[in-house]
C-alpha positions in Angstrom: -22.7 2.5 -27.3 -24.3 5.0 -24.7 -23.5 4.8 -20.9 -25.7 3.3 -18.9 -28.3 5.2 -17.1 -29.4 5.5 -13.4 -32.7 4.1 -12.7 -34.6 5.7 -10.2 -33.9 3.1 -7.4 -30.2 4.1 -8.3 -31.0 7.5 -7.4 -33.0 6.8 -4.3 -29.8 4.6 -3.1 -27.4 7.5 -3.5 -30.4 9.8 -2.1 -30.3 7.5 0.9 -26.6 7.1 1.4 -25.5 10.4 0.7 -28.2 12.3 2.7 -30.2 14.1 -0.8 -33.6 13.7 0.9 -35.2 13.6 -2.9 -38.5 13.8 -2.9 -40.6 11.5 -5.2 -40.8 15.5 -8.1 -37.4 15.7 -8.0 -36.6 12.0 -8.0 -38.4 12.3 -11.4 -37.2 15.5 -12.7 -33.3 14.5 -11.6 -34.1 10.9 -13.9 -34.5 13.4 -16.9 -31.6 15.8 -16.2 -28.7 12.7 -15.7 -29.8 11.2 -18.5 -29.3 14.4 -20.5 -25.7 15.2 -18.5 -24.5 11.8 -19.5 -25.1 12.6 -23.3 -22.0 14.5 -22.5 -20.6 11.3 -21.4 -21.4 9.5 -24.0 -19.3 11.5 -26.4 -16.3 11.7 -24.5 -16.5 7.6 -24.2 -15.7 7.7 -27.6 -12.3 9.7 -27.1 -9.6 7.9 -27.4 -7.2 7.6 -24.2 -4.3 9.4 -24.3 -1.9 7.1 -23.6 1.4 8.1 -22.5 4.5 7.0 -25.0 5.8 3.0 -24.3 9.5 3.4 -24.8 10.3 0.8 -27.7 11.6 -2.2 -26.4 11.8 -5.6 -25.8 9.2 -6.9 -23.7 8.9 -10.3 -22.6 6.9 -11.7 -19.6 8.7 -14.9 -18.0 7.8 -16.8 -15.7 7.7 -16.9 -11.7 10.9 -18.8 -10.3 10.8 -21.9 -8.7 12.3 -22.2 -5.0 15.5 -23.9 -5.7 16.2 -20.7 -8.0 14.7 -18.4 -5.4 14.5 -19.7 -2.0 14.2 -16.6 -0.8 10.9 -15.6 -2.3 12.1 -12.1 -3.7 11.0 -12.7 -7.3 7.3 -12.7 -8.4 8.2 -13.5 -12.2 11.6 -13.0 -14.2 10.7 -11.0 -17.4 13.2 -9.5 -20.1 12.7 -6.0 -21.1 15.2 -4.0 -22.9 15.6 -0.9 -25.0 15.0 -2.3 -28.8 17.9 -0.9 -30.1 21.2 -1.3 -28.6 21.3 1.6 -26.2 24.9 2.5 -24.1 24.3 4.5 -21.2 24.8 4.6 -17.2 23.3 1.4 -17.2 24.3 -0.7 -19.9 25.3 -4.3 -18.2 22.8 -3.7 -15.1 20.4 -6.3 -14.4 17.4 -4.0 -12.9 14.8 -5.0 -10.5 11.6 -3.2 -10.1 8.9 -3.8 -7.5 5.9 -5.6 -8.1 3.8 -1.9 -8.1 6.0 0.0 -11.1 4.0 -0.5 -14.3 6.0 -1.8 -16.9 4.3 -2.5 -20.2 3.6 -5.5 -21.4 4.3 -7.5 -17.7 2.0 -8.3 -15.5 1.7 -6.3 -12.4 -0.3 -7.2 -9.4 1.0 -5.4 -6.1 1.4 -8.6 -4.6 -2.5 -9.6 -4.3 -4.6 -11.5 -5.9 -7.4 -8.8 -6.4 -4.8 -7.7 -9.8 -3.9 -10.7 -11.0 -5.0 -10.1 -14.6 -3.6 -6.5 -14.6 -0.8 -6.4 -17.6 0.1 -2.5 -17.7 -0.3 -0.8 -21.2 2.2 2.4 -20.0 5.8 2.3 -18.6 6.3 4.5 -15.5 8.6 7.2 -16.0 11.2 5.3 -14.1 11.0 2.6 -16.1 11.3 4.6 -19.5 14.9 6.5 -18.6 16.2 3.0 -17.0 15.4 1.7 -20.2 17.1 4.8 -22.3 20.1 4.2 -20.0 20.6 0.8 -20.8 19.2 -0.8 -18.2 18.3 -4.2 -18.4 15.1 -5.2 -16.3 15.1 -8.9 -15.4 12.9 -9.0 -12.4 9.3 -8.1 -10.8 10.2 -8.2 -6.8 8.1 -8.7 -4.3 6.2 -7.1 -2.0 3.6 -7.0 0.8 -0.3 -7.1 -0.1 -0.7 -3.6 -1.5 2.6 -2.3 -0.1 0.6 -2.4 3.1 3.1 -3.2 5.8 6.5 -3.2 6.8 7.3 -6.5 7.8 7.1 -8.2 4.4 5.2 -11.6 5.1 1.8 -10.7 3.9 2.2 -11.0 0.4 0.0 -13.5 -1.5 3.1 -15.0 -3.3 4.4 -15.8 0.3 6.9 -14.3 3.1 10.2 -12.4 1.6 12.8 -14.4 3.5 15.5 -12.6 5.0 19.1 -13.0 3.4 21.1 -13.3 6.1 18.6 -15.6 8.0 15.8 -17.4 6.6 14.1 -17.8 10.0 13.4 -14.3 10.0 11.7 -11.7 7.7 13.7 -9.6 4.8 11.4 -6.4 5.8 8.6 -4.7 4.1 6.7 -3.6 1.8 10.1 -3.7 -0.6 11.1 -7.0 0.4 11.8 -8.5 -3.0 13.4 -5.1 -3.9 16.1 -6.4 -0.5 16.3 -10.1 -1.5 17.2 -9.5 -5.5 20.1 -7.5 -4.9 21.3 -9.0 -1.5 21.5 -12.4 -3.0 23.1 -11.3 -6.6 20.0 -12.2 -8.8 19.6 -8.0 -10.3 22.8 -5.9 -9.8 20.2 -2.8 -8.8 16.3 -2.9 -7.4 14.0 -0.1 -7.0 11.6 0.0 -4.2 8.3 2.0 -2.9 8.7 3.7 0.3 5.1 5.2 1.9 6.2 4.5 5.4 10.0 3.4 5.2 9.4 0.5 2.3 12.5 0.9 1.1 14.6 1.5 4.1 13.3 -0.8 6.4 13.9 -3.9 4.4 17.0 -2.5 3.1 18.1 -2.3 7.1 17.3 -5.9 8.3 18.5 -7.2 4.9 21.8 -5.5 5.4 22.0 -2.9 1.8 21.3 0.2 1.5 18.5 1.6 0.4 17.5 5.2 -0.5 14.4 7.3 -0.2 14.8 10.7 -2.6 13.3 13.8 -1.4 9.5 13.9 -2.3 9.3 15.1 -5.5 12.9 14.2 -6.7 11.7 11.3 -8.7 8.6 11.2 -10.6 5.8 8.7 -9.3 3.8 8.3 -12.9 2.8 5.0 -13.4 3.7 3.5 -9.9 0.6 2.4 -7.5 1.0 4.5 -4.6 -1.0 5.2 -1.2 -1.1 8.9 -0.8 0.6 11.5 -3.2 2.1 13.5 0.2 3.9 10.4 1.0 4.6 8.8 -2.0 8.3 8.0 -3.1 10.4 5.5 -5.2 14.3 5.1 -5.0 16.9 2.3 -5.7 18.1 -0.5 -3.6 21.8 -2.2 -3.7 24.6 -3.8 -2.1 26.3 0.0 -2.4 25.8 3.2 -1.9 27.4 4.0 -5.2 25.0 1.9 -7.2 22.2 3.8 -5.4 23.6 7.2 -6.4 23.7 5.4 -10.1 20.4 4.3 -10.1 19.2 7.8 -8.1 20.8 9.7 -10.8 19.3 7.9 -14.1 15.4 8.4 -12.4 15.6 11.9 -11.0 14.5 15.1 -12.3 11.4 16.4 -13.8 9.1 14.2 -15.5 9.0 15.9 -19.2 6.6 13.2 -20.6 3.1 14.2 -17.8 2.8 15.7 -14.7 3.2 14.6 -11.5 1.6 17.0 -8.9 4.6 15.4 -6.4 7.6 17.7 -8.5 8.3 20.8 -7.9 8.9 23.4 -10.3 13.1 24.2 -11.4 13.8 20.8 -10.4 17.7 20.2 -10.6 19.6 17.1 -10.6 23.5 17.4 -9.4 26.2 14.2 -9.8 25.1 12.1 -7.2 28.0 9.8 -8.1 30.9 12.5 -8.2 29.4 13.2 -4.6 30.9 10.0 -3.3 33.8 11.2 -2.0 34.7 9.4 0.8 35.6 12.5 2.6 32.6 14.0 5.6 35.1 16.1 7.3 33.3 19.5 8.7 29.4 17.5 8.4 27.7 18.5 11.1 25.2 15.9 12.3 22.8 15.4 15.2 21.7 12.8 16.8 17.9 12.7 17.6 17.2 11.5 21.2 13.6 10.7 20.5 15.0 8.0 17.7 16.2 6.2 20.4 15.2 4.4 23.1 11.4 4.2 22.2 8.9 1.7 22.9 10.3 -1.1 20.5 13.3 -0.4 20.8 16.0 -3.0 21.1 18.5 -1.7 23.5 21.5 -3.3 21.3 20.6 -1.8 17.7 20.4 1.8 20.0 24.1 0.7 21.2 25.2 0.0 17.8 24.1 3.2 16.5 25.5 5.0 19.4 28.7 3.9 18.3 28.4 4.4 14.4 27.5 7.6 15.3 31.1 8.0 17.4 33.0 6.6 14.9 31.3 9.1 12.2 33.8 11.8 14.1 36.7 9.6 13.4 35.9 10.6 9.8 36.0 14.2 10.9 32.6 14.6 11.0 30.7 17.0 14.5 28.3 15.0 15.9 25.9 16.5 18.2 23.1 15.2 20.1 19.4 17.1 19.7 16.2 17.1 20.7 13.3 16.8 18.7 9.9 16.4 20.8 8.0 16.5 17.8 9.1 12.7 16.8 7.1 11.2 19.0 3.8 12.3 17.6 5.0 10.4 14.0 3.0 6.9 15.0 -0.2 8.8 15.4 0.4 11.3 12.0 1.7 8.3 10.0 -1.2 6.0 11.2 -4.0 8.2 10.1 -2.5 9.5 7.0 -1.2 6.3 5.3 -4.9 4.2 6.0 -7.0 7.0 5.6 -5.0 8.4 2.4 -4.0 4.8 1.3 -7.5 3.4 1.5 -8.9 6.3 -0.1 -6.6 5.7 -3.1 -7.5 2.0 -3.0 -11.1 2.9 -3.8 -10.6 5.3 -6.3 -8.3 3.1 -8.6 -5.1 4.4 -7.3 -5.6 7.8 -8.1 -6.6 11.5 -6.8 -9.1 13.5 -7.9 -8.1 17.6 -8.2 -4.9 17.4 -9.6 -3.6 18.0 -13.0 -1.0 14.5 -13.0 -1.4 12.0 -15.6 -3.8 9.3 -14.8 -4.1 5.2 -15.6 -7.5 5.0 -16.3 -6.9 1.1 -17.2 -5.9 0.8 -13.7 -8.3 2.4 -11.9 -11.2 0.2 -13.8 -8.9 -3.1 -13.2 -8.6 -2.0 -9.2 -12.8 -1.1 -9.0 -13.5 -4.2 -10.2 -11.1 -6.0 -8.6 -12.5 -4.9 -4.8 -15.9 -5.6 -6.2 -15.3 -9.3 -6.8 -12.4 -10.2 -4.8 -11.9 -7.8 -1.8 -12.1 -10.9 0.7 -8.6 -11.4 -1.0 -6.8 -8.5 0.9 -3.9 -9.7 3.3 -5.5 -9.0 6.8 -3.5 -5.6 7.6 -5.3 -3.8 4.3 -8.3 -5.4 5.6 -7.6 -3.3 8.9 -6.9 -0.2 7.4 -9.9 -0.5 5.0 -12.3 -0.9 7.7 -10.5 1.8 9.9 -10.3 4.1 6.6 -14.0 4.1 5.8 -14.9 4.3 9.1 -13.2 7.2 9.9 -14.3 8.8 6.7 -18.0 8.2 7.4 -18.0 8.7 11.4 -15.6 11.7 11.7 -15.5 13.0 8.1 -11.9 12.6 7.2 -11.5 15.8 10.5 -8.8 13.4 11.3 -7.1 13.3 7.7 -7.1 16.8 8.1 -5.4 17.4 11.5 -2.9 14.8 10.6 -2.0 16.2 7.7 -1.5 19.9 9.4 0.7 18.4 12.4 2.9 16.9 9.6 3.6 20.4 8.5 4.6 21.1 12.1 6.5 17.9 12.1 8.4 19.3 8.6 9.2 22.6 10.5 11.0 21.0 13.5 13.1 19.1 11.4 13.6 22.0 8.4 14.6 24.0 11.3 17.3 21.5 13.0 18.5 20.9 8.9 19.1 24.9 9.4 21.8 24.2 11.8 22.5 20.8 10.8 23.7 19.1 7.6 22.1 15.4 8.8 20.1 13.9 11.5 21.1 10.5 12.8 18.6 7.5 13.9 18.0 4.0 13.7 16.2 2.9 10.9 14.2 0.6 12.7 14.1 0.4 16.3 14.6 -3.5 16.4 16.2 -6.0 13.8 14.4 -8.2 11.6 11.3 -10.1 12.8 11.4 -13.8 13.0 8.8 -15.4 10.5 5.2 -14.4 12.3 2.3 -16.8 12.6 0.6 -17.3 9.2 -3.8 -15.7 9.7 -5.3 -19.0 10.5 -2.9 -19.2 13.5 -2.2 -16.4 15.0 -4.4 -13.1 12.7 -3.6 -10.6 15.9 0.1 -11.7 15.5 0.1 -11.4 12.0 -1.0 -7.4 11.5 0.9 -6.2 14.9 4.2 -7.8 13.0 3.2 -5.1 10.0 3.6 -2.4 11.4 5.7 -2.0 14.7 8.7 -0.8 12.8 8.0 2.6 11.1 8.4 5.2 14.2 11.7 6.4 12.5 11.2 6.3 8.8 8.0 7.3 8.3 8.6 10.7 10.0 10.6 11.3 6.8 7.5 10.1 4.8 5.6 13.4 6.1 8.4 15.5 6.6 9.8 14.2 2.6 13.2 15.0 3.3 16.0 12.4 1.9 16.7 9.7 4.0 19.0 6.7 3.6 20.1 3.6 5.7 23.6 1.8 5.5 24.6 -1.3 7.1 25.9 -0.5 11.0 26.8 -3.7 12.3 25.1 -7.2 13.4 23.7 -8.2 16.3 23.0 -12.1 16.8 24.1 -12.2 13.2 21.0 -10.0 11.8 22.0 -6.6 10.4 21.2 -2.7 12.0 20.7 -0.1 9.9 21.8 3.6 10.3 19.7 5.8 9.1 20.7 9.6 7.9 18.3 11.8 7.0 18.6 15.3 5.3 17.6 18.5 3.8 15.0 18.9 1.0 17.2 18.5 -2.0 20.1 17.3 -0.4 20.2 13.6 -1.4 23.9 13.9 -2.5 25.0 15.2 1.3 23.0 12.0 2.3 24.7 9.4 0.2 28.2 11.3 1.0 27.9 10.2 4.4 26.5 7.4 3.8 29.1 6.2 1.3 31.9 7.6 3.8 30.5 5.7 6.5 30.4 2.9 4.3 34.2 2.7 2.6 35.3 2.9 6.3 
C-alpha cells in the first residue's frame, strides 16, 4: 500500500492557510516533487513500530462499578493486572490505582472523555512496568476530569468525583478518582497526574496526601500529558509513608526510552528511611503571597497559620518571606498549560523535537478522535482549545514564549529562597472543596470558573518543578485544608520528612 497523495486542491488549501502564495508553475511542479518525497514514506510505512517491551502479566479488563459499589464515582472500570509470575517486592499485597491517563496494556484508557473511548493501550508506561516488577497489584482505572483539564473534578464524562468526606461537595481535580480510591479503602495506593496541582489539590479537599516529585524524578513515558515543562506523575494515599513507598518503586531513570523530562545522573535515595518523625533544625518559610489572595478563604489561611506554629513545636524555624514573584503564577500557568496543553491535544499527545519515545497508536486514536467527536470535550477544554488556537494564529505563540521565560524567573525566586531555606510553606488551595457546580445546560459560565479558581499555589510548583506535597491540616465546617510544603530540586525526601513529622504529630 502507498500513502496517499496530495491533490492539488490539497496544496492550494495549505497554500492558502499557511500563507505559500503558489503560483499555478509551482503548484504543478510541487504535485511532482511530494509525490516523489512521499516514496520515502511509503517505505518507512512498512517498518515495523518499535514498540516498547509489555511487562508479562496478567491483564484483564473489568468492568466499570455500579454506584452502590462506588458511590463516589472514583472508579472508571476495575481491571486485574498482575506480574505473570509470582513476583515479591515493595509492593507485593498493594492494591494499585492508576489514573484514567497512565497507559496500561491491554485496558482501556480514555482520559475521562468520550473522544477515546475505543483507545485500549498496546504499551505499559514505565510506571506501570516497575509497579508491576514490585508486586503491585493494579485493580483500578480512577477518574479524572475531561482531559485532566481542570481542577475541580466535575467535568468528567463518567460524572462528578464526589468528595469523601462530603458528598455535596467535589473531591478535587483533575486526580479526583486517584483521591476517592484511596480515601474510601477501595486501592491501598493511587497514582495521579499533576499539570497544575492534579494531584495535590484533590488530595487537599479529599483529606490524603498526595505528592508531586520533582520534574524529572519520575519518568512520564506512556502517560497523556499537557506540556512536557509541566508534566509530572506521583502517588496518592491515606499516608505519607505509602507515598514515599509508591515514590520510591517509580523514580529514577527510565532505562527502557527516553524521556526528554529526566535529567542525566539521576539518583534515587530511601525515601522511606527518610521518615523519621524528627524536623528539628528545618528551616521553613512561610510565603506571604500564598496567603490571603483573591480566593482565599480567610479560615483555611488561619488554619495554616497555625500548622505552621505548631511545625516549631517539632523544633522546626519557621520564618515568614516574601516572594513577589507568586503573584504573576495565574497569568504564567494560564498561558502555558492551554497553549502547551492544546498544542499537545492536536498533535496526538506528543512533541515534536525531542528524542523521547513516542505512542504513535495514540496520537492516530487522538487525531481522529477531534476529527469526529471534538463537540465531545467537557466545556473548560473547549475554552482552552479555542483560546489555544487563537492565540497561536493571532499572536504566534509570542505569548507561549514570554510565559515560558517568566517561569524561569519564577524558578529563580524560589531556587534562591530554597538557598536559605530547606521548605516553603502555603496552602494548597486557597479555599476548601467546592460544593457540586451547576451541570452546562444550567449554569456553562459556572461550570468552567469552578475548574479553575484553585491553582494560584500549586501550579507555581508546576513551572518552577520543585517537589511539593500536601498533608491534611485540619477541617473547617467538616471539609479538610491542606498544607502544602514545597522544596528543593531533588529534595522530595526533605519534603515527605516534614510532611510525615507533621503528620505522626
Amino acid at each position: 500500500m502507498t500513502l496517499r497523495r496530495p491533490s492539488a486542491e490539497d496544496l492550494v488549501d495549505i497554500s492558502d492557510r499557511f500563507g505559500l502564495r503558489l503560483t499555478e508553475a509551482e503548484l504543478e511542479d510541487f504535485l511532482d516533487l511530494t509525490g516523489a518525497v512521499l516514496e520515502g514514506y511509503d517505505e518507512l510505512d512498512q517498518y515495523p513500530d518499535l514498540l516498547r517491551m509489555v511487562t508479562p502479566a496478567v491483564r484483564i479488563p473489568g468492568p466499570r462499578p455500579d454506584p452502590e459499589a462506588d458511590p463516589l464515582n472514583g472508579i472508571v472500570r476495575y481491571c486485574d493486572v498482575k506480574a505473570a509470575s509470582d513476583v515479591q517486592g515493595a509492593l507485593s499485597g498493594k492494591r494499585i490505582g492508576v489514573k484514567d491517563t497512565i497507559c496500561v496494556a491491554g485496558i482501556p484508557m480514555t482520559c475521562a472523555s468520550r473522544l477515546l473511548y475505543d483507545y485500549v493501550p498496546d504499551i505499559d508506561a514505565t510506571v506501570v512496568m516497575r509497579i508491576l516488577q514490585a508486586g503491585g497489584h493494579i485493580t483500578a482505572v480512577l477518574n479524572t476530569d475531561d482531559f485532566a483539564f481542570s481542577g475541580g473534578g466535575h467535568t468528567s464524562t463518567y460524572g462528578v468525583g464526589l468528595n469523601p468526606v462530603n458528598k455535596d461537595h467535589t473531591a478535587g481535580g483533575s486526580s479526583c478518582g486517584s483521591a476517592i480510591a484511596p480515601a474510601t479503602g477501595l486501592v491501598d495506593i493511587a497514582l495521579g497526574g499533576d499539570q497544575g496541582g492534579s494531584i495535590r489539590i484533590p488530595a487537599s479537599w479529599s483529606g490524603i496526601v498526595g505528592h508531586k516529585p520533582t520534574h524529572g524524578l519520575v519518568p512520564y513515558s506512556g502517560i497523556v500529558g499537557f506540556d512536557q515543562t509541566i508534566d509530572h506523575i506521583g502517588p496518592m494515599a491515606k499516608t505519607v509513608d505509602d507515598v514515599a513507598l509508591l515514590l520510591q518503586v517509580i523514580a529514577g531513570k527510565d532505562d527502557t526510552c527516553i524521556d526528554p523530562r529526566q535529567p542525566d545522573n539521576l539518583e534515587v535515595p530511601d525515601y522511606s528511611a527518610a521518615l523519621n518523625g524528627d524536623i528539628k533544625g528545618l528551616n521553613i518559610a512561610v510565603v506571604q503571597e500564598g496567603f490571603g489572595t483573591p480566593e482565599s478563604m480567610p479560615d483555611v489561611d488561619e488554619a495554616v497559620g497555625e500548622a505552621a506554629k505548631f511545625l516549631t513545636k517539632l523544633g522546626a524555624s519557621v520564618q515568614e518571606v516574601s516572594v513577589p514573584e507568586h503573584r504573576q503564577v495565574v497569568p504564567i500557568w494560564n498561558c502555558v498549560a492551554i497553549e502547551g496543553g492544546v498544542d499537545s491535544f492536536y498533535h496526538g499527545h506528543a512533541s515534536y523535537q525531542n528524542k523521547g519515545w513516542y505512542n504513535p497508536r495514540l496520537m492516530s486514536a487522538m487525531g481522529r478522535a477531534i476529527k469526529t467527536h471534538g463537540g465531545d470535550f467537557s466545556p473548560t477544554a473547549k475554552l482552552g482549545v479555542l483560546l489555544g488556537h487563537y492565540m497561536r494564529e493571532s499572536y504566534d505563540g509570542v505569548f507561549y514564549g514570554r510565559a515560558q521565560n517568566m517561569s524561569r524567573r519564577l524558578t529563580a525566586a524560589y531556587d534562591k529562597v530554597l538557598r536559605e531555606f530547606d521548605l516553603v510553606l502555603m496552602p494548597t488551595t486557597p479555599q476548601t472543596a467546592h460544593a457540586v457546580p451547576a451541570m452546562p445546560e444550567q449554569n456553562r459560565k459556572e461550570h468552567v470558573v469552578q475548574a479553575l479558581n484553585m491553582v494560584r499555589n500549586t501550579a507555581a510548583f508546576n513551572l518552577t518543578g520543585h517537589p511539593s506535597v500536601t498533608v491534611p491540616c485540619r477541617d473547617i465546617k467538616g471539609l479538610p485544608v491542606g498544607l502544602m510544603l514545597t522544596g528543593a530540586h531533588f529534595a522530595d525526601a526533605t519534603v515527605l520528612r516534614a510532611a510525615h513529622a507533621y503528620a505522626s504529630a
